[in-house]
PDB file with one MODEL, atoms N, CA, C and O in Angstrom:
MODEL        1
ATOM      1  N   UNK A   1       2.841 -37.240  36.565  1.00  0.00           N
ATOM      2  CA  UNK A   1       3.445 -38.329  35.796  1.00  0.00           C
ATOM      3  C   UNK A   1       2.773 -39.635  36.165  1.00  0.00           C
ATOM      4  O   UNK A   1       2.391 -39.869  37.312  1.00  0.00           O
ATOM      5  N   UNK A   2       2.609 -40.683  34.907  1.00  0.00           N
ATOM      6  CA  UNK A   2       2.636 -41.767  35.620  1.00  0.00           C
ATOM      7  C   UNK A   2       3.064 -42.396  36.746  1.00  0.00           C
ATOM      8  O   UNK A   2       4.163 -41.872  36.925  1.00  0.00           O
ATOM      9  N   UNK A   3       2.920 -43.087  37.514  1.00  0.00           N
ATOM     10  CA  UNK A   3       3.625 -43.982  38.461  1.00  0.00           C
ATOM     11  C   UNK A   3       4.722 -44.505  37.449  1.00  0.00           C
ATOM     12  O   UNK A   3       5.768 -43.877  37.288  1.00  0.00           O
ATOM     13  N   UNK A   4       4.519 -45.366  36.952  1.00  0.00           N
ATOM     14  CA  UNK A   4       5.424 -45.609  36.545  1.00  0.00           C
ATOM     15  C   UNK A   4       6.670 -45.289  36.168  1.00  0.00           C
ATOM     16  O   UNK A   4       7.708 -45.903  36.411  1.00  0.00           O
ATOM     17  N   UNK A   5       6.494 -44.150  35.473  1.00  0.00           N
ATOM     18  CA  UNK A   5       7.622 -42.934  35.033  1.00  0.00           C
ATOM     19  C   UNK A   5       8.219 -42.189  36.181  1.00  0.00           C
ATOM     20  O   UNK A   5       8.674 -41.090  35.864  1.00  0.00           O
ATOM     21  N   UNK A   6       8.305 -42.454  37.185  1.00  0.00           N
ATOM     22  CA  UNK A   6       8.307 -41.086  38.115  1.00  0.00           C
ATOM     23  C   UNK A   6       9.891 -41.419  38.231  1.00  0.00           C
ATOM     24  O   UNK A   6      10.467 -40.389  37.880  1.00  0.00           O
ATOM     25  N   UNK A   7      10.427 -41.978  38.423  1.00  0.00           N
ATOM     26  CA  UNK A   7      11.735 -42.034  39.211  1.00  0.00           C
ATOM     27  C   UNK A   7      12.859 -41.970  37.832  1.00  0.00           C
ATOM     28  O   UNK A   7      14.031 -41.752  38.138  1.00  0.00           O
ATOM     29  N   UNK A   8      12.605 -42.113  36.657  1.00  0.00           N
ATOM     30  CA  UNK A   8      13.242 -41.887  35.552  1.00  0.00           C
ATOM     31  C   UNK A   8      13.151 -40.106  35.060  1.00  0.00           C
ATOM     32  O   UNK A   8      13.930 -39.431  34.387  1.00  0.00           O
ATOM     33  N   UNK A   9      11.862 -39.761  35.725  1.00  0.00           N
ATOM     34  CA  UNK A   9      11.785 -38.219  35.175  1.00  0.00           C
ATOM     35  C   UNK A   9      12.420 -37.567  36.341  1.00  0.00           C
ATOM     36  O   UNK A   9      12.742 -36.383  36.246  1.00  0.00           O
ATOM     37  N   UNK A  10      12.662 -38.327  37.598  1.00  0.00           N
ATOM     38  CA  UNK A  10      13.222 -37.011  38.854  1.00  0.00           C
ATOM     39  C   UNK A  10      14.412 -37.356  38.428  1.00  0.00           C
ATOM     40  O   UNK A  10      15.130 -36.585  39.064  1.00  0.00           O
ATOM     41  N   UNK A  11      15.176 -38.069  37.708  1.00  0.00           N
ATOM     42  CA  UNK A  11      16.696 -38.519  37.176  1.00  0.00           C
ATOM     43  C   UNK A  11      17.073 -37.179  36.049  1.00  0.00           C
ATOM     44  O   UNK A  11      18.131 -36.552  36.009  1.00  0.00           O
ATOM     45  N   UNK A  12      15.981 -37.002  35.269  1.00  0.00           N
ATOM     46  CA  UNK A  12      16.025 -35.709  33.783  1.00  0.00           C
ATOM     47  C   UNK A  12      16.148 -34.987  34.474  1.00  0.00           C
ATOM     48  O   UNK A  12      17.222 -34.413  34.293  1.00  0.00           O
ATOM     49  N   UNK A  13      15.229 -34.350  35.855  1.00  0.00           N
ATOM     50  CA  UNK A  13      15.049 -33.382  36.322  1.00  0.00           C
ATOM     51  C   UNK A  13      15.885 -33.132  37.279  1.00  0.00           C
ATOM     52  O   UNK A  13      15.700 -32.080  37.891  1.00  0.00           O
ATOM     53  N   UNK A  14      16.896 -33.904  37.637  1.00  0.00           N
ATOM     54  CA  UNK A  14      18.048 -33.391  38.577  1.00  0.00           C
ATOM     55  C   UNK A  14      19.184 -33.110  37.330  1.00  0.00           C
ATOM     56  O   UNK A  14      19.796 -32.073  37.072  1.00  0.00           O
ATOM     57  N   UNK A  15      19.211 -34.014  36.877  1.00  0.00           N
ATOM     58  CA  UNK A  15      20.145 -33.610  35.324  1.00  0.00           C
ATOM     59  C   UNK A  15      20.000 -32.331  34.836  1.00  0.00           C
ATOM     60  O   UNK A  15      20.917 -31.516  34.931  1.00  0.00           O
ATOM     61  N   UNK A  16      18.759 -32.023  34.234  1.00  0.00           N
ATOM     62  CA  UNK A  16      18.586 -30.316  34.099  1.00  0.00           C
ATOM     63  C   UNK A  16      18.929 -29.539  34.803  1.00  0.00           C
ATOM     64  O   UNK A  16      19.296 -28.425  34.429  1.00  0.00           O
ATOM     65  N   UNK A  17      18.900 -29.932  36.054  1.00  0.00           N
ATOM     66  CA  UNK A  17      18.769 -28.605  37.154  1.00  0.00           C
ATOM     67  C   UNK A  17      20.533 -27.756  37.189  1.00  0.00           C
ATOM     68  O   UNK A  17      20.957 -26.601  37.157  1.00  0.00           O
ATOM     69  N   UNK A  18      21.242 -29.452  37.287  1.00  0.00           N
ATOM     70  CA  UNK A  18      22.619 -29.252  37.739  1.00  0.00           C
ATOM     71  C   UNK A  18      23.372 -28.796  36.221  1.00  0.00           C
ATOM     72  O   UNK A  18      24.380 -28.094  36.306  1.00  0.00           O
ATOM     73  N   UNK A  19      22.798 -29.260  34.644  1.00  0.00           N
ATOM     74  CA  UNK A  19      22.638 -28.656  33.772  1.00  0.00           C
ATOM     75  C   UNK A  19      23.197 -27.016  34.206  1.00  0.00           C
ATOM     76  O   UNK A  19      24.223 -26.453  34.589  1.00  0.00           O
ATOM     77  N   UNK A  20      21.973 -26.750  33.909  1.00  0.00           N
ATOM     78  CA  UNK A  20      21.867 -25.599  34.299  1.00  0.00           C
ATOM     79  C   UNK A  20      22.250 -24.546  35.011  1.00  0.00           C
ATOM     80  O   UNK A  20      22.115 -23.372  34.667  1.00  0.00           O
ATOM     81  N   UNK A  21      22.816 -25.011  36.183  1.00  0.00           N
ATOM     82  CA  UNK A  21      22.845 -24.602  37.048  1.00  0.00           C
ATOM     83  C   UNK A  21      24.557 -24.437  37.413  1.00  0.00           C
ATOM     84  O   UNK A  21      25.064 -23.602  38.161  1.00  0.00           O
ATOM     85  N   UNK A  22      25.119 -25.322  36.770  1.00  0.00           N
ATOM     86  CA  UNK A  22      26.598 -25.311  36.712  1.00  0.00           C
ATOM     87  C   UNK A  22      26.720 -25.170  35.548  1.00  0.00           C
ATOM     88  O   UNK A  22      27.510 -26.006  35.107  1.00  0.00           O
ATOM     89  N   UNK A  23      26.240 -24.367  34.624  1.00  0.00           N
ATOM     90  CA  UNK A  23      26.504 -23.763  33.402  1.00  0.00           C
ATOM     91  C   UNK A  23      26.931 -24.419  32.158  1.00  0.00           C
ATOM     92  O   UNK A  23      27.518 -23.733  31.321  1.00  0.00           O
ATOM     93  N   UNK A  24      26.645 -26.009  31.873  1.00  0.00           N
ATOM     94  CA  UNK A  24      27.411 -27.051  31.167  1.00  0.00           C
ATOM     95  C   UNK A  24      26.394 -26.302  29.535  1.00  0.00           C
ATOM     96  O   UNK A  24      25.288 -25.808  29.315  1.00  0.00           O
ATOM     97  N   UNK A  25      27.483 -26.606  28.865  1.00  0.00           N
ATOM     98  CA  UNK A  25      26.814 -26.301  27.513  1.00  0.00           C
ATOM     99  C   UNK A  25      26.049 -27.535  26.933  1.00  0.00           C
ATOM    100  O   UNK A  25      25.988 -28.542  27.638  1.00  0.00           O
ATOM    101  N   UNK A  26      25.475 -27.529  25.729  1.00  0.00           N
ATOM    102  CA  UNK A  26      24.340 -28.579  25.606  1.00  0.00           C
ATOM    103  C   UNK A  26      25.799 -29.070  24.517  1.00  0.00           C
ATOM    104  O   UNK A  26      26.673 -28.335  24.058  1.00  0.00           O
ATOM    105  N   UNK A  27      25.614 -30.633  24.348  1.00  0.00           N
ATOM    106  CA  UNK A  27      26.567 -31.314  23.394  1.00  0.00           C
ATOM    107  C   UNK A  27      26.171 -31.014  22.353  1.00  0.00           C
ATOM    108  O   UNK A  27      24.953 -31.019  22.173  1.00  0.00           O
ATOM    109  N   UNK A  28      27.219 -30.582  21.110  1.00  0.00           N
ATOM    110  CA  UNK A  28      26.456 -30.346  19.731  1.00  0.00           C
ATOM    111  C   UNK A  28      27.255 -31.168  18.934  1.00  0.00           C
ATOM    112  O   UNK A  28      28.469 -31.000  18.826  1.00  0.00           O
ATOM    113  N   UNK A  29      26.648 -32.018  18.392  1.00  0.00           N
ATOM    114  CA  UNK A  29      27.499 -32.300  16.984  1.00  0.00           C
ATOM    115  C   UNK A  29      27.732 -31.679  15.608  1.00  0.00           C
ATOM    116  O   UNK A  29      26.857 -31.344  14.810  1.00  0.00           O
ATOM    117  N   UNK A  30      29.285 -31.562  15.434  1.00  0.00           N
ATOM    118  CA  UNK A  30      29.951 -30.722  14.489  1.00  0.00           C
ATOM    119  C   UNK A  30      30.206 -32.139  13.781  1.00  0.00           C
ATOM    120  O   UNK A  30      30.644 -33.168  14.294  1.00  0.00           O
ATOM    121  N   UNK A  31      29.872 -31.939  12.661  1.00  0.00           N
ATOM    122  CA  UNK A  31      30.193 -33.049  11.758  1.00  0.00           C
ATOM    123  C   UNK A  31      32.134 -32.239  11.156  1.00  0.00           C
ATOM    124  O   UNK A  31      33.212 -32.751  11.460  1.00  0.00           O
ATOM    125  N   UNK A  32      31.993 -31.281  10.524  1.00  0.00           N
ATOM    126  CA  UNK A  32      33.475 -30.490  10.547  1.00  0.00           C
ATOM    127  C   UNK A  32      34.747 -30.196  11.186  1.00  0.00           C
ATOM    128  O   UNK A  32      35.910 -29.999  10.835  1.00  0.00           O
ATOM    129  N   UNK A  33      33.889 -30.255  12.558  1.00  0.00           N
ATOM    130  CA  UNK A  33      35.033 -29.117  13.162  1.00  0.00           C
ATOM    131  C   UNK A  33      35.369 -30.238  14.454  1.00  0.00           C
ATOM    132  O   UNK A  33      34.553 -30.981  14.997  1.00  0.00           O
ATOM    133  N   UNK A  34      36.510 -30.132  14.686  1.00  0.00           N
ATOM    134  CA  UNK A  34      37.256 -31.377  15.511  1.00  0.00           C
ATOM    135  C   UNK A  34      37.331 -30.604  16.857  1.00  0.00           C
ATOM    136  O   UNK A  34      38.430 -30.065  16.988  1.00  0.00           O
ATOM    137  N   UNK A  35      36.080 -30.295  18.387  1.00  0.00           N
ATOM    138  CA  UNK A  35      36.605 -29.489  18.703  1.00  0.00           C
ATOM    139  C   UNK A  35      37.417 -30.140  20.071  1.00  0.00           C
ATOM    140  O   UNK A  35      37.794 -31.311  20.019  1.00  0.00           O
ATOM    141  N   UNK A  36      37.657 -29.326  21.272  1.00  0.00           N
ATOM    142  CA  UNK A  36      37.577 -30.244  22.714  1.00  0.00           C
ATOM    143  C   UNK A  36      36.358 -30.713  23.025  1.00  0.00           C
ATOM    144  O   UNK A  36      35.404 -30.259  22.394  1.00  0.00           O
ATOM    145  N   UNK A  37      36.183 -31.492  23.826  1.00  0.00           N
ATOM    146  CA  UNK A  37      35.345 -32.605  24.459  1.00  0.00           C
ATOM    147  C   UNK A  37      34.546 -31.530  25.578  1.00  0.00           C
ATOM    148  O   UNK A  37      34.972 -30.924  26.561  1.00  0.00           O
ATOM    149  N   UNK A  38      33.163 -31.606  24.921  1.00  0.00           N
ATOM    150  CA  UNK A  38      32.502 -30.759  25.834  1.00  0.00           C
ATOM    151  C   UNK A  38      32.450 -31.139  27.178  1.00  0.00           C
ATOM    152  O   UNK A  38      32.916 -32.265  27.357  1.00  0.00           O
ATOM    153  N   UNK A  39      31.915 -30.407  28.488  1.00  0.00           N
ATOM    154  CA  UNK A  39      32.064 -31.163  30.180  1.00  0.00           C
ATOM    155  C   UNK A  39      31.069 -31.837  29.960  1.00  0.00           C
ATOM    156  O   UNK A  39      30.037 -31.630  29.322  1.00  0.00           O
ATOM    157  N   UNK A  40      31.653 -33.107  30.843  1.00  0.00           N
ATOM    158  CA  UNK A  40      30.802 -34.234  31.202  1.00  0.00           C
ATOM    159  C   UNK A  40      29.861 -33.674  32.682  1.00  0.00           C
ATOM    160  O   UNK A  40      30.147 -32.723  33.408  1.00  0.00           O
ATOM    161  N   UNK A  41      28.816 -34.518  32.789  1.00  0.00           N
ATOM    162  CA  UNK A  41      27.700 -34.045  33.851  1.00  0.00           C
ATOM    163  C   UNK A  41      27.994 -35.763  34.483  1.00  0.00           C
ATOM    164  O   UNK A  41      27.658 -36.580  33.626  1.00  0.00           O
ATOM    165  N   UNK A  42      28.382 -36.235  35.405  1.00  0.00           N
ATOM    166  CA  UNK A  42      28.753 -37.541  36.215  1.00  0.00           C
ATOM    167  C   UNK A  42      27.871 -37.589  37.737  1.00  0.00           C
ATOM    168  O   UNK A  42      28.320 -37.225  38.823  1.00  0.00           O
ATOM    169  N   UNK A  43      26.507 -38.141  37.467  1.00  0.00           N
ATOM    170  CA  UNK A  43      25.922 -38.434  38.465  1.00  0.00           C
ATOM    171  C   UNK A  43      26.265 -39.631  39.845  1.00  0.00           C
ATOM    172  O   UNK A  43      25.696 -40.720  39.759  1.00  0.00           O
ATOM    173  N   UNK A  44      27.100 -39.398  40.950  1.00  0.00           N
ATOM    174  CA  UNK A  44      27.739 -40.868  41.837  1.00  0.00           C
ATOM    175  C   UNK A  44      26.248 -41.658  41.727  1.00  0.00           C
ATOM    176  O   UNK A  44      25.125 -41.158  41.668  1.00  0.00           O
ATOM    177  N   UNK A  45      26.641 -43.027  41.723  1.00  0.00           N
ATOM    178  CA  UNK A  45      26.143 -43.812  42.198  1.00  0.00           C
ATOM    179  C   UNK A  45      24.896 -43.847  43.221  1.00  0.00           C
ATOM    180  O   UNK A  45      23.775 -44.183  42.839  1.00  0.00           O
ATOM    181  N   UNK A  46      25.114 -43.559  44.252  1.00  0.00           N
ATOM    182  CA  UNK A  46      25.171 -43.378  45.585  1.00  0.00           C
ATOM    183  C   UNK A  46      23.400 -42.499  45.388  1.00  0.00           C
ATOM    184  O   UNK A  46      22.367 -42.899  45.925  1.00  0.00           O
ATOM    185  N   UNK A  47      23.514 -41.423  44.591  1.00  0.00           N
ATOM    186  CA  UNK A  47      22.697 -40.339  43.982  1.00  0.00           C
ATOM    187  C   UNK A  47      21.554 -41.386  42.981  1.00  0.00           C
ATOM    188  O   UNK A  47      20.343 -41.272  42.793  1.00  0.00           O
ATOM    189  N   UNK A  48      22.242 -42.087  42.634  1.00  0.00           N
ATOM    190  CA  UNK A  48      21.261 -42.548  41.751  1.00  0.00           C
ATOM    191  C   UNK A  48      20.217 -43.540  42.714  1.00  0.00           C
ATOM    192  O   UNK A  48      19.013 -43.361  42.891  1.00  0.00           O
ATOM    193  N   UNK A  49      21.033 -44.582  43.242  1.00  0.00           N
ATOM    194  CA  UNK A  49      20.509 -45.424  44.230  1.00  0.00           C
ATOM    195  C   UNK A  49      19.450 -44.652  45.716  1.00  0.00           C
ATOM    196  O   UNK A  49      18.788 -45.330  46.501  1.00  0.00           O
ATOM    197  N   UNK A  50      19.524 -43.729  45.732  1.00  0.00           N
ATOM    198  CA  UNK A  50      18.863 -42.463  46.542  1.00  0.00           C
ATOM    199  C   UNK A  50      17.691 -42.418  46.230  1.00  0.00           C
ATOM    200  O   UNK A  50      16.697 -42.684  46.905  1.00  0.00           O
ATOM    201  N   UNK A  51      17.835 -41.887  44.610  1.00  0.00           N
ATOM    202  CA  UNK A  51      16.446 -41.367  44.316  1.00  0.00           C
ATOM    203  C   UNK A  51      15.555 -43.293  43.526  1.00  0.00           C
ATOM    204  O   UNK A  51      14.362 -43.340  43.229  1.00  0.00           O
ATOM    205  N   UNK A  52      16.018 -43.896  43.453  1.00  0.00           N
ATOM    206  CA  UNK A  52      15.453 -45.375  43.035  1.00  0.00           C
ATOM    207  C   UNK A  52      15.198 -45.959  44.505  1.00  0.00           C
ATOM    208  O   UNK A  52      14.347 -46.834  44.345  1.00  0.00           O
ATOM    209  N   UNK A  53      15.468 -45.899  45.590  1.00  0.00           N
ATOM    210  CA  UNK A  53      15.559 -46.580  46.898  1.00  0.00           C
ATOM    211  C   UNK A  53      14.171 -46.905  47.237  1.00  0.00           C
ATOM    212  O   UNK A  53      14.137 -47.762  48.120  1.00  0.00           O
ATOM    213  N   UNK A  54      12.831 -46.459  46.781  1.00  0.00           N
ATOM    214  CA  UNK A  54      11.552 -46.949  47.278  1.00  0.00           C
ATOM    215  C   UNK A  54      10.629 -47.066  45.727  1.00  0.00           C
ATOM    216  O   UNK A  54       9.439 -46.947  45.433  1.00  0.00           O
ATOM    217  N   UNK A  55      12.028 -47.394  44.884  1.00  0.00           N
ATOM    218  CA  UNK A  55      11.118 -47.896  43.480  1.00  0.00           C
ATOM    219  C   UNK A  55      11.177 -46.759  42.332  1.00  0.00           C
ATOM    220  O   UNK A  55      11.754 -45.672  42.393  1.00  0.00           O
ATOM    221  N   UNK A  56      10.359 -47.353  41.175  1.00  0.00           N
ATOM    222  CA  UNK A  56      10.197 -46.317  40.353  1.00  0.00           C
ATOM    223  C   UNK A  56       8.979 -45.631  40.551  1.00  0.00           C
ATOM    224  O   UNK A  56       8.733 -44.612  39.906  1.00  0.00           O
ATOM    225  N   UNK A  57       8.097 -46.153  41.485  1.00  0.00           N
ATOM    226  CA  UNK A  57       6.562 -45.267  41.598  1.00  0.00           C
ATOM    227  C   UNK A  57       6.699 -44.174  42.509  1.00  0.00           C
ATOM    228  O   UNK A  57       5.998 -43.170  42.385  1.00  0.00           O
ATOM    229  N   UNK A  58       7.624 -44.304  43.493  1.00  0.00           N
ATOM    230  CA  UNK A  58       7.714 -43.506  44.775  1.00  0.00           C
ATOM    231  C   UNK A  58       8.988 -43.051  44.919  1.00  0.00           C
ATOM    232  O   UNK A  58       9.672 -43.610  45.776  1.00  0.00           O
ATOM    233  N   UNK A  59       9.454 -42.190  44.300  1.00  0.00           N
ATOM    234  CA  UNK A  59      11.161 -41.614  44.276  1.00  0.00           C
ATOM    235  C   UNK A  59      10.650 -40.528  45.909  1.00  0.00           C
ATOM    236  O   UNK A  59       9.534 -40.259  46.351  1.00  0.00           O
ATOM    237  N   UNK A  60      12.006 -40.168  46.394  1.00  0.00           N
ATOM    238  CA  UNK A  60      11.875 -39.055  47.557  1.00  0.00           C
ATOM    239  C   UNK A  60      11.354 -38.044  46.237  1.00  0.00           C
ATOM    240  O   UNK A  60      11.308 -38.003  45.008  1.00  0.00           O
ATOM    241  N   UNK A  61      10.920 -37.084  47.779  1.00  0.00           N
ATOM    242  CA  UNK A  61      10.321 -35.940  47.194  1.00  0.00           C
ATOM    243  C   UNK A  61      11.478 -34.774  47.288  1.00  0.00           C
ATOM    244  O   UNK A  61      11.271 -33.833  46.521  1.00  0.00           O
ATOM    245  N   UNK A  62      12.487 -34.691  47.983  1.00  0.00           N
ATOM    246  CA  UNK A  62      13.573 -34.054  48.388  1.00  0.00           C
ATOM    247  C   UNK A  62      14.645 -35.006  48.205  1.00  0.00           C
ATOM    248  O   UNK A  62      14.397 -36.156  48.567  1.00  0.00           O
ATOM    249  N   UNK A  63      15.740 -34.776  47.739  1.00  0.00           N
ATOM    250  CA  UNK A  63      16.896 -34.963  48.196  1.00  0.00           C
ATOM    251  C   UNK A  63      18.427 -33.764  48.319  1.00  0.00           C
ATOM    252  O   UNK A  63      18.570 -32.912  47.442  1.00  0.00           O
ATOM    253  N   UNK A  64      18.816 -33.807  48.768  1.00  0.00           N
ATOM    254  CA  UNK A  64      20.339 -32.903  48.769  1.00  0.00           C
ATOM    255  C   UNK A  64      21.240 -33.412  48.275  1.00  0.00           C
ATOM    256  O   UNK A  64      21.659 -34.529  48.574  1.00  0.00           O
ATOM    257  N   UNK A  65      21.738 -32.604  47.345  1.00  0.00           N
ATOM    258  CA  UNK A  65      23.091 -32.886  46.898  1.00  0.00           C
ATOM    259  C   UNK A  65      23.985 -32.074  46.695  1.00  0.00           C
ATOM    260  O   UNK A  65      23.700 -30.876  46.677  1.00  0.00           O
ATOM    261  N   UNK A  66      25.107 -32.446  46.519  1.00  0.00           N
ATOM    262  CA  UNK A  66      26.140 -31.767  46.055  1.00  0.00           C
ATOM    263  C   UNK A  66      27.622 -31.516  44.800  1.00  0.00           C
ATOM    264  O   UNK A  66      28.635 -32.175  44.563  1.00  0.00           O
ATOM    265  N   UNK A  67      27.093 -30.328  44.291  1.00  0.00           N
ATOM    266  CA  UNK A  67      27.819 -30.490  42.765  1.00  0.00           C
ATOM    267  C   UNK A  67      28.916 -29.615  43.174  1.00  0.00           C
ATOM    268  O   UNK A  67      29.015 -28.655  43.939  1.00  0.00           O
ATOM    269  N   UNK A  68      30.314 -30.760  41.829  1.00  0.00           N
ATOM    270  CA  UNK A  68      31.428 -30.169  42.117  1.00  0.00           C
ATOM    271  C   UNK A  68      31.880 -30.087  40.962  1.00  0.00           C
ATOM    272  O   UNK A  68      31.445 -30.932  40.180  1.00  0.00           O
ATOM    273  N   UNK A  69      32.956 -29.014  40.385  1.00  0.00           N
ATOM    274  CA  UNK A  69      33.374 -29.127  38.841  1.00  0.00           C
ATOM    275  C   UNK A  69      34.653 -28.798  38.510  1.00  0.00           C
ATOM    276  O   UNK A  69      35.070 -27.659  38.720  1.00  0.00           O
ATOM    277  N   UNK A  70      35.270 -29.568  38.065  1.00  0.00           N
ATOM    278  CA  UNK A  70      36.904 -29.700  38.165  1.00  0.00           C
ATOM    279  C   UNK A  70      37.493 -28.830  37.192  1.00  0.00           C
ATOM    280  O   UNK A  70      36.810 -27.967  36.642  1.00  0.00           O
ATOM    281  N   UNK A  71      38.419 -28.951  36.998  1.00  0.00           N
ATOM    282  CA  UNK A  71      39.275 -27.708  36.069  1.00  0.00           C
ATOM    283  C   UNK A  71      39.033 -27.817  35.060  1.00  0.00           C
ATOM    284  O   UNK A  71      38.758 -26.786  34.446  1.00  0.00           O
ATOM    285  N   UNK A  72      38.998 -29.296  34.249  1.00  0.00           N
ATOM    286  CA  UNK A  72      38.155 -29.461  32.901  1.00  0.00           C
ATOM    287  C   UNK A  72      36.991 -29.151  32.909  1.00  0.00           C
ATOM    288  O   UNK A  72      36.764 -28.684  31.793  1.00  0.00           O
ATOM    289  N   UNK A  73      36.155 -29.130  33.470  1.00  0.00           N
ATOM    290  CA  UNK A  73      34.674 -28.348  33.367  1.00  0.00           C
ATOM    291  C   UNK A  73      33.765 -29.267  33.813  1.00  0.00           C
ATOM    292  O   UNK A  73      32.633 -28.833  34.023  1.00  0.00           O
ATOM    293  N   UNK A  74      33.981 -30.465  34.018  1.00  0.00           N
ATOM    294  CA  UNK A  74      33.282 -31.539  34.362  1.00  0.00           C
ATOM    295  C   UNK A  74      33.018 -31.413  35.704  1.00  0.00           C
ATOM    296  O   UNK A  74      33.742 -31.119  36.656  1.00  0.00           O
ATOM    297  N   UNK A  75      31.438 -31.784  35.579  1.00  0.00           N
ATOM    298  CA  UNK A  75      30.848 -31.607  36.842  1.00  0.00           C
ATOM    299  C   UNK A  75      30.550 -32.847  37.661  1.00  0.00           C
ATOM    300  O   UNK A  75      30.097 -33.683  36.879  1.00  0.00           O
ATOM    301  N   UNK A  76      30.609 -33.363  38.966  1.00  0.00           N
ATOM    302  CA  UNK A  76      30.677 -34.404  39.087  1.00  0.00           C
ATOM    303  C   UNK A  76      29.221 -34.333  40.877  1.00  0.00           C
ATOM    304  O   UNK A  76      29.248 -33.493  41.776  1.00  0.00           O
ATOM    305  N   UNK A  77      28.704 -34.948  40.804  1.00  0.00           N
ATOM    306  CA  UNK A  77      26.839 -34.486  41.898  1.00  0.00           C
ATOM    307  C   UNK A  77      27.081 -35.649  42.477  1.00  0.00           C
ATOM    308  O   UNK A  77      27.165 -36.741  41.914  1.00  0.00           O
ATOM    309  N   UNK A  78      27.243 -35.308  44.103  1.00  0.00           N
ATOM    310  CA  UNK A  78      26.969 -36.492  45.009  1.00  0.00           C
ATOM    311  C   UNK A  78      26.419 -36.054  45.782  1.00  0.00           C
ATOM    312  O   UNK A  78      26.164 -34.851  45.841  1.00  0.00           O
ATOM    313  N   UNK A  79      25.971 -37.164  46.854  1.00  0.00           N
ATOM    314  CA  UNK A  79      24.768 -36.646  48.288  1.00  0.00           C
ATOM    315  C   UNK A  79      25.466 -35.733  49.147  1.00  0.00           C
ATOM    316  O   UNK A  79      26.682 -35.590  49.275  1.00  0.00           O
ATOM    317  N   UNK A  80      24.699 -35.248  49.610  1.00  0.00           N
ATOM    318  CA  UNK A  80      25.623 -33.827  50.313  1.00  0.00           C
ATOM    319  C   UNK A  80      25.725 -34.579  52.294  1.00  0.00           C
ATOM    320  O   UNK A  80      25.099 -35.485  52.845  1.00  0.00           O
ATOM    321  N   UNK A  81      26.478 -33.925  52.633  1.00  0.00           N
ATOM    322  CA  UNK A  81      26.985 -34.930  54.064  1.00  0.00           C
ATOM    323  C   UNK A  81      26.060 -34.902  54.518  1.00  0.00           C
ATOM    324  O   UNK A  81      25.260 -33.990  54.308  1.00  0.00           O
ATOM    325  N   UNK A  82      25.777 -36.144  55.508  1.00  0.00           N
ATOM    326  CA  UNK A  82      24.771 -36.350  56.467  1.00  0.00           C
ATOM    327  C   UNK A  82      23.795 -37.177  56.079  1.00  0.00           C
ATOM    328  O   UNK A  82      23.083 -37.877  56.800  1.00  0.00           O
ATOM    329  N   UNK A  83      23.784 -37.030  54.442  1.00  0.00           N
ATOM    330  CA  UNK A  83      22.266 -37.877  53.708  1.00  0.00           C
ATOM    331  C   UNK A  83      22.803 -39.116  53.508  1.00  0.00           C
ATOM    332  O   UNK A  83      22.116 -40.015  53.022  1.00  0.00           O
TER     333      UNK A  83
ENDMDL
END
């Protein structure tokens, strides 16, 4: 990636992962059909400021985290203890 781009694409790419990985369905729009509110994906703060902390050219190359997902389905990713 560009320098430039780097710390906006490790943001997609933790998004996908936890995507994925906690099974969230992709949002679709139904122009028809009125349905429930698909799960939200809620990155803390804390996570974001992590991977921005030495800029947008130089994101860590690692970080740990930790995803949690509540009874509504919503998944909610913070730094995992110690970080």
């Amino acid at each position: 990636m560009p320098a430039n781009k780097r710390a906006p694409r490790a943001m997609r790419m933790l998004r996908s992962f936890i995507t994925k990985h906690m099974k969230l369905e992709a949002r679709k729009e139904t122009e028809g059909e009125e349905e429930e509110e698909p799960a939200r994906l809620v990155i803390d703060n804390e996570v974001n400021l992590k991977v921005w902390s030495r800029g947008i050219e130089k994101p860590p190359r690692k970080i740990r985290v930790r995803a949690a997902k509540d009874k509504e389905g919503n998944v909610t990713v913070y730094l995992a203890e110690g970080d």
